[in-house]
Structures are given as C-alpha cells and as structure tokens.
C-alpha positions as CSV (number, residue, x, y, z in Angstrom):
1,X,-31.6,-20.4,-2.3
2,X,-33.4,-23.8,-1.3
3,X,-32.0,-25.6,-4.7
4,X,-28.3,-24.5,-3.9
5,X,-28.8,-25.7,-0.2
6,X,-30.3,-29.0,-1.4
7,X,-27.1,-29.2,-3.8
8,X,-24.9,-28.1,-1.1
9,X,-26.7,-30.7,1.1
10,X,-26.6,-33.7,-1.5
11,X,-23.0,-33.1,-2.1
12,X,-22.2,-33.0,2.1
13,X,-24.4,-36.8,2.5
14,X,-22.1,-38.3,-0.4
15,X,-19.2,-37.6,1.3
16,X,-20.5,-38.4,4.2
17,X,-22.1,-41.9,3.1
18,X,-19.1,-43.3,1.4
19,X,-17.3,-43.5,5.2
20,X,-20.2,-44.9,6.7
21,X,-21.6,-48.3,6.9
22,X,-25.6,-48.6,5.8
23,X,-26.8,-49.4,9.1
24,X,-25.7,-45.7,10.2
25,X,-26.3,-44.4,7.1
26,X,-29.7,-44.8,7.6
27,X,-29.7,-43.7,11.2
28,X,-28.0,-41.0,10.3
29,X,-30.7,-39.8,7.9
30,X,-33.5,-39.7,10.0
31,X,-32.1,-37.4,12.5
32,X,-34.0,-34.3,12.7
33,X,-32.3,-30.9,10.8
34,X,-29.5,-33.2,8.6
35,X,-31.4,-32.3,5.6
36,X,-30.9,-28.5,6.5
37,X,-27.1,-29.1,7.2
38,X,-25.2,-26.6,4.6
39,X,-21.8,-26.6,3.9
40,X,-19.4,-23.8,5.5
41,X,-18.6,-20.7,3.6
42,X,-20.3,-21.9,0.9
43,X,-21.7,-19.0,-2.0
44,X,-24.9,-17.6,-0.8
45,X,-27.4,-15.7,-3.2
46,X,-26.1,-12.3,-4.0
47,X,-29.3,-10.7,-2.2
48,X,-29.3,-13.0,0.7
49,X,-25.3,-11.8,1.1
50,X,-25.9,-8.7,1.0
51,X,-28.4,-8.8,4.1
52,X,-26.0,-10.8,5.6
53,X,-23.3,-7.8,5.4
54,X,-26.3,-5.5,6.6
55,X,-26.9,-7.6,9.9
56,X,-23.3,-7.8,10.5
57,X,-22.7,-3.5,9.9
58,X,-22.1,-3.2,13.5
59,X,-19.2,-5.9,13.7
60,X,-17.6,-4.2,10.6
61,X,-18.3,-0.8,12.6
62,X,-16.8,-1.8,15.6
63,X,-13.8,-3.8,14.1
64,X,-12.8,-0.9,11.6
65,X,-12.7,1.5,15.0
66,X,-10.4,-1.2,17.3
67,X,-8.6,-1.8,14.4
68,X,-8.0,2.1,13.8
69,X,-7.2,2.5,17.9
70,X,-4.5,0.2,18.0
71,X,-3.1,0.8,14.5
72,X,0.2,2.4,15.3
73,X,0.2,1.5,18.9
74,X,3.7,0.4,18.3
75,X,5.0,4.1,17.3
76,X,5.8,6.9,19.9
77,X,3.3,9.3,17.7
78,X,1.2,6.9,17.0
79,X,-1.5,8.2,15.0
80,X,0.2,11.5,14.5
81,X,2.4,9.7,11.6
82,X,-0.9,10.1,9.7
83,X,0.0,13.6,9.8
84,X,3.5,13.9,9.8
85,X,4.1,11.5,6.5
86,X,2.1,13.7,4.4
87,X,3.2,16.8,5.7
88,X,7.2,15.6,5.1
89,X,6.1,14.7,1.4
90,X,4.4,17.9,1.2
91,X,8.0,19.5,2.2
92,X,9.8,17.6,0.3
93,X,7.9,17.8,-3.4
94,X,7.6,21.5,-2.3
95,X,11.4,21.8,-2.3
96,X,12.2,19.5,-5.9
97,X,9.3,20.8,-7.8
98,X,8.5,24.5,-6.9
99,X,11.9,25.6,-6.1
100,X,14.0,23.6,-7.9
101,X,12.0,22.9,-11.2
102,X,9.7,25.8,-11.0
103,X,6.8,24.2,-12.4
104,X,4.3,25.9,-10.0
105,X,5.2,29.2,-12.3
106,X,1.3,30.5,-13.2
107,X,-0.1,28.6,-10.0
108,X,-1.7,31.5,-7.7
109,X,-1.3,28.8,-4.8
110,X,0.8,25.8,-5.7
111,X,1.5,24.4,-1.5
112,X,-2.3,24.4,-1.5
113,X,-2.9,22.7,-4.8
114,X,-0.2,20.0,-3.5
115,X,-1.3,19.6,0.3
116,X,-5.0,18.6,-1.1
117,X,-3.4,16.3,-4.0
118,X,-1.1,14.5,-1.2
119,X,-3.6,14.1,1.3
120,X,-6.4,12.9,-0.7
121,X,-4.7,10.8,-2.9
122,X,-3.0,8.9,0.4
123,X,-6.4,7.8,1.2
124,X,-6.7,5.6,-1.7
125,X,-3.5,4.5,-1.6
126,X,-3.8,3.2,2.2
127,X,-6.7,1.2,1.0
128,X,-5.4,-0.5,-2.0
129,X,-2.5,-1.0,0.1
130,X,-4.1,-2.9,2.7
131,X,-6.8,-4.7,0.5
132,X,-4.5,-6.5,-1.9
133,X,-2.9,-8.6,1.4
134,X,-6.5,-8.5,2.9
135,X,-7.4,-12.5,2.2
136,X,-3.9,-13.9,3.2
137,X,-3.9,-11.3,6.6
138,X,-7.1,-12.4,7.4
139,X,-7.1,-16.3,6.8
140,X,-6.4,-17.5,10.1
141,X,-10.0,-15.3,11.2
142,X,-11.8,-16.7,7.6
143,X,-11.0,-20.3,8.6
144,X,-12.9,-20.2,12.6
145,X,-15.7,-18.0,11.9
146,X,-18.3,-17.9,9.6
147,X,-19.2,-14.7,8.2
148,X,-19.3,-12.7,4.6
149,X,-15.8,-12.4,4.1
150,X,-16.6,-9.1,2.0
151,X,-17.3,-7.4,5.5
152,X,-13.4,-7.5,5.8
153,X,-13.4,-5.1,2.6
154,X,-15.2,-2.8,4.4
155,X,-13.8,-2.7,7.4
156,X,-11.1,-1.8,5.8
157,X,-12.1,1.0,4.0
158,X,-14.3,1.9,7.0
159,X,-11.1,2.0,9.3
160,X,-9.1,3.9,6.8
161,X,-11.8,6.6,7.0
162,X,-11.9,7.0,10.8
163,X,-8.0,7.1,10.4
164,X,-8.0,9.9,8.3
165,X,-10.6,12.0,9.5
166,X,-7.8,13.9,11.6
167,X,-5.6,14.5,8.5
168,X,-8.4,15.8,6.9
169,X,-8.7,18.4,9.5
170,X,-5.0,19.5,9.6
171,X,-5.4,19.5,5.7
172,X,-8.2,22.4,5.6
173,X,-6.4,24.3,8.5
174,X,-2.7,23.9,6.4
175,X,-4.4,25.5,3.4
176,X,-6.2,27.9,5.1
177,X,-3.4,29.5,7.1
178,X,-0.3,29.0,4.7
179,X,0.0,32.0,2.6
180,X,-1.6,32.6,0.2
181,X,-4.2,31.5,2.0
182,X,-6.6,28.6,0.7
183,X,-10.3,30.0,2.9
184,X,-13.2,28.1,3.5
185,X,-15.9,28.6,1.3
186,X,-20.0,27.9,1.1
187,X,-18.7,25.3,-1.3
188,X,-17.1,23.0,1.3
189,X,-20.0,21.1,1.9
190,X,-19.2,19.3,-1.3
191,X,-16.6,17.7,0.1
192,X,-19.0,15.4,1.7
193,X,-20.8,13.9,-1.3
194,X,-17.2,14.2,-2.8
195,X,-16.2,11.5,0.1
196,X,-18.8,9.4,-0.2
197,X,-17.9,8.4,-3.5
198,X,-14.1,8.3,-3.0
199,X,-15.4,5.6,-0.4
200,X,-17.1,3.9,-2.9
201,X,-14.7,4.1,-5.5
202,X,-12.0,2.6,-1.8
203,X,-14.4,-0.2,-1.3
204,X,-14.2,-1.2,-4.9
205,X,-10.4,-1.4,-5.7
206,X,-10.4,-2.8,-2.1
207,X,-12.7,-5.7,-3.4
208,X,-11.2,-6.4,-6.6
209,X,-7.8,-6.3,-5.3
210,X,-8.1,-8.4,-2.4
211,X,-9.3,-11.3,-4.8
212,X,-6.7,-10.4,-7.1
213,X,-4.2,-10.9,-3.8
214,X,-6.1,-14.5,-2.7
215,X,-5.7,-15.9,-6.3
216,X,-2.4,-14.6,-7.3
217,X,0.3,-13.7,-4.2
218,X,3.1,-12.5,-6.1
219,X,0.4,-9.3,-7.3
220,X,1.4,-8.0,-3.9
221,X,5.3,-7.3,-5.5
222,X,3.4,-5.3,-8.3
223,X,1.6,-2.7,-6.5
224,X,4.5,-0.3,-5.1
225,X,4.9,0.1,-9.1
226,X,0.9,0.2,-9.9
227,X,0.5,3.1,-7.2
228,X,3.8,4.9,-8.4
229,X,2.1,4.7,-11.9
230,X,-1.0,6.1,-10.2
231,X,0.6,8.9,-8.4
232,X,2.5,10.5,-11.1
233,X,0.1,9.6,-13.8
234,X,-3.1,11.2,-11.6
235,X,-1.1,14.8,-11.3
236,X,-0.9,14.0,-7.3
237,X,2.1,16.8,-6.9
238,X,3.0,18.1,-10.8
239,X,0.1,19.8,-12.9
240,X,0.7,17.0,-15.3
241,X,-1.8,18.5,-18.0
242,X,1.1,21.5,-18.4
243,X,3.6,19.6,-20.4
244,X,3.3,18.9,-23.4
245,X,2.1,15.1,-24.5
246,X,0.3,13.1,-27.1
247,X,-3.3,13.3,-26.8
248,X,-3.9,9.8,-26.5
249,X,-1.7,10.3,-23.6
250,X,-3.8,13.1,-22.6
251,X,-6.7,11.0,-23.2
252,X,-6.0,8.2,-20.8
253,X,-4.4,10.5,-17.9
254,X,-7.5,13.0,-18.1
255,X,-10.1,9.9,-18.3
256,X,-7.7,8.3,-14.9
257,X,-10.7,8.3,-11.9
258,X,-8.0,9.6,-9.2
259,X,-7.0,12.4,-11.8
260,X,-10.7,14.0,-11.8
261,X,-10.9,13.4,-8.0
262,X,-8.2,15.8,-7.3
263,X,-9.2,17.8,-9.7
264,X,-12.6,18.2,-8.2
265,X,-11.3,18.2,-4.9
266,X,-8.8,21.4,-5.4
267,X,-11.7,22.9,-7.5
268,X,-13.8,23.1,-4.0
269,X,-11.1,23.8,-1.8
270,X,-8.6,25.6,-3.4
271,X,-9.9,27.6,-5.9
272,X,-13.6,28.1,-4.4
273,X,-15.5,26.8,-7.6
274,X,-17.8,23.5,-8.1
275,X,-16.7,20.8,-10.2
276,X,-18.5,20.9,-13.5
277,X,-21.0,18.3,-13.5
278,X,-19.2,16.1,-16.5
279,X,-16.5,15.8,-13.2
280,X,-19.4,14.4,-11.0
281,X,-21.0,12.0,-13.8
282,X,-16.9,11.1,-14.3
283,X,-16.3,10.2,-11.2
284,X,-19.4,8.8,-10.4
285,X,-19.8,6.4,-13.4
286,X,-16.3,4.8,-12.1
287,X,-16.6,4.8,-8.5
288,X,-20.6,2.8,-9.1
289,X,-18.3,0.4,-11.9
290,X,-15.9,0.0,-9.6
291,X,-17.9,-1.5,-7.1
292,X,-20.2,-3.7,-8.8
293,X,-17.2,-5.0,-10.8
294,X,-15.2,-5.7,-7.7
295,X,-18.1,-6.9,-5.3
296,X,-19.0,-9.4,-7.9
297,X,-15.8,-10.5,-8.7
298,X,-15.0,-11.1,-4.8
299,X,-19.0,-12.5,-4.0
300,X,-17.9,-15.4,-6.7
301,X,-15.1,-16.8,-4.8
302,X,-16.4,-16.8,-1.4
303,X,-16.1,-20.5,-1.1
304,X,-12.5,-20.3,-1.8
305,X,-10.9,-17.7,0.7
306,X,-10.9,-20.1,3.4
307,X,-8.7,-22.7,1.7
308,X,-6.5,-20.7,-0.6
C-alpha cells in the first residue's frame, strides 16, 4: 500500500512542480503531511477496499432503505406495483400458455410453478436492470464524495431485497391458497440459504454489469434483449425442458444459473422436496464465480468512474 501511495504521491508533486516556480516548490515541500497527500479515487489494495466497504456497511444499509422508501413515491400504489406487475404477468402467461397452448398438461400445479418462476426471476432482473446504468446514475455523487464506488453495487442489490421482501410474502400466500394448493412445508427454511446466494449471484451481475455500462453506454440498448433471452431461455413461465431440442441446446439451457434457481426454488416450494445437492454445488459454483469475476473486474477501474 505505502509503494502505490508513494507513486500516487510522486505522480501528484510532478504535476504540481511544473506550475510552480522553485522558490515555492521548495516551500511547498517542507510543509508537514504533503508527502502523505494521495490522489482521489485512486485504486486501493483489494484487502484495504474491502475494509473500506466494511466500515462504510451502514451508509450502504441506510441508503439501500431511503432509496427503497421513496422508490415509487411518484405512483398512487407506490410500492404495491411490486405486487401488482407480477401478479398481471402471472394472469396473463396463465391465459396464453395454460389455456390457450395447454402446455401445463401433466403439471399437478402449473399457477404455482409459474407464480414462484415470475417472482423470483423479477428479482434478478430488477438488479441487472438497475446495475448496468448504475455508474452514469450515480456520477454526479462519484465525483463530490470519496468513497468505494462498489458500495453503490450493493446498495443496490441491498435495496432490491428490502423491496421485495413484500412480494415474497404475497408469493407464499398466492401458492398456498390458489387451488391446488401449494402448502408450507419443514422444507421452507431453505429458501433462506437459497436467497443468500441469489444475492450473491445479484451482487455479481450487478458488478460486472455496471462496469460493462461505465465503459460501453450503448450496452444499456442490449439488455431488454439479454433479459428476454434470459427469461425464456431459464424456463421462467414454459417447462422449457418438455419440448423437444438438441442436446447441446439442452446443455446450455440446463447448465443456465437462473434455470437451476427456479428449479430449486419450485422444488422447495411447490413440490415439497430439496434440491439435489448437484443443484446447490450448481448454483453455488456460479453465484461465488460470479462475484469474484465481477468484483474484480469493477475493483480495477475504480480510478476511472469518476471521469468516464
């Protein structure tokens, strides 16, 4: 850490020097603390930046819930259209797929299977949503304070959470009281390690998208088509594994991280069972990738967010 500071610092006196005439040059230099002077949002070390996001976990905390308050204080149902929007997709796949195309035919509970694909998958989506503008929505803050810019990453993914937590609720009551009847089980508890690496796996894409978004704008255009790709290709509201396909296909859909989360997530609440534990290594392996892949990649260009 002292080596990059001294670099940082050497780099900072140049500049300085060449506007300055030798007299106050010298003056200059032997005032107490210039030789500590660093530059601003320059890269620290990746374990003094990660202490840096510790000490800072209640201003991420306590951003994520303002942030989450006033999110839809525009709207006359405010946070309710976290409710409503899934529940009117719910309807309307419900209508084009199980009564019109009949492909829940051999589903014991099809409205259930659909509900937890919907709602879960939405929680992603929101993320990646928000994380690939994240930098450019954020400059105007990155430019007068000095902070880890990652902490914007998760507050977002921390916000998104508190914003869901009601939808989650109506989720497990929907299933549970629309015929034919989705109960609780002992096994609900796993949705609770089953979250905690969702997050992960949130925090990750939001990372590697939102340098993705800094270093190339127009990315933003792409993403309505990335997360339609994602939606139907992770079997969100058709049991996409049915048809019939090439197995490469097969391959790459049932290999998809968002695919096995569903998966695991209607195995605990729709159909009572626990995800096998090739699911959990799955799942895991990409969320923990995920992360480090996109942490790095956004620790790198620290220096840069403020002036791209």
């Amino acid at each position: 850490m002292a080596s990059g500071n001294h670099r940082g610092t050497g780099i900072f006196r140049r500049s300085i020097s060449r506007r300055l005439s030798p007299e106050f040059k010298e003056e200059l230099d032997g005032l107490p603390g210039v030789a500590n002077l660093k530059r601003v949002g320059e890269r620290p070390r990746i374990g003094n930046y990660l202490a840096d996001l510790w000490d800072r976990r209640l201003f991420i905390y306590v951003g994520a819930r303002g942030e989450a308050s006033t999110s839809h204080s525009r709207d006359r149902l405010g946070l309710l259209w976290l409710i409503i929007r899934p529940l009117l997709d719910a309807v309307f796949y419900y209508v084009i797929f199980a009564l019109l195309l009949k492909v829940d035919r051999g589903m014991d509970n099809f409205i259930a299977w659909l509900l937890v694909g919907l709602f879960m998958f939405q929680f992603t989506q929101r993320s990646m949503t928000a994380g690939v503008t994240l930098i450019r929505s954020s400059k105007s803050m990155i430019r007068a304070f000095a902070f880890p810019r990652a902490s914007l990453a998760f507050a977002n993914v921390t916000r998104e959470l508190l914003l869901a937590v009601p939808s989650f609720v109506t989720m497990l009551l929907l299933i549970a009281l629309i015929p034919p009847h989705a109960w609780p089980t002992g096994l609900m508890f796993l949705m609770v390690p089953m979250l905690a690496v969702q997050l992960l796996l949130n925090l990750g894409l939001v990372l590697f998208l939102a340098r993705l978004g800094a270093m190339l704008p127009d990315f933003a255009r792409l993403m309505s088509f990335i997360q339609r790709v994602l939606f139907y290709g992770s079997g969100v509201i058709i049991p996409i594994t049915r048809f019939d396909m090439p197995q490469w296909v097969e391959a790459v859909i049932t290999s998809n991280p968002l695919f096995v989360m569903l998966e695991m997530y209607r195995s605990i609440l729709v159909y009572g069972e626990a995800p096998p534990a090739g699911d959990w290594l799955h799942f895991l392996a990409w969320a923990v990738g995920a992360f480090l892949v996109g942490f790095v990649v956004f620790w790198w260009a620290e220096e840069s967010y403020g002036r791209e």
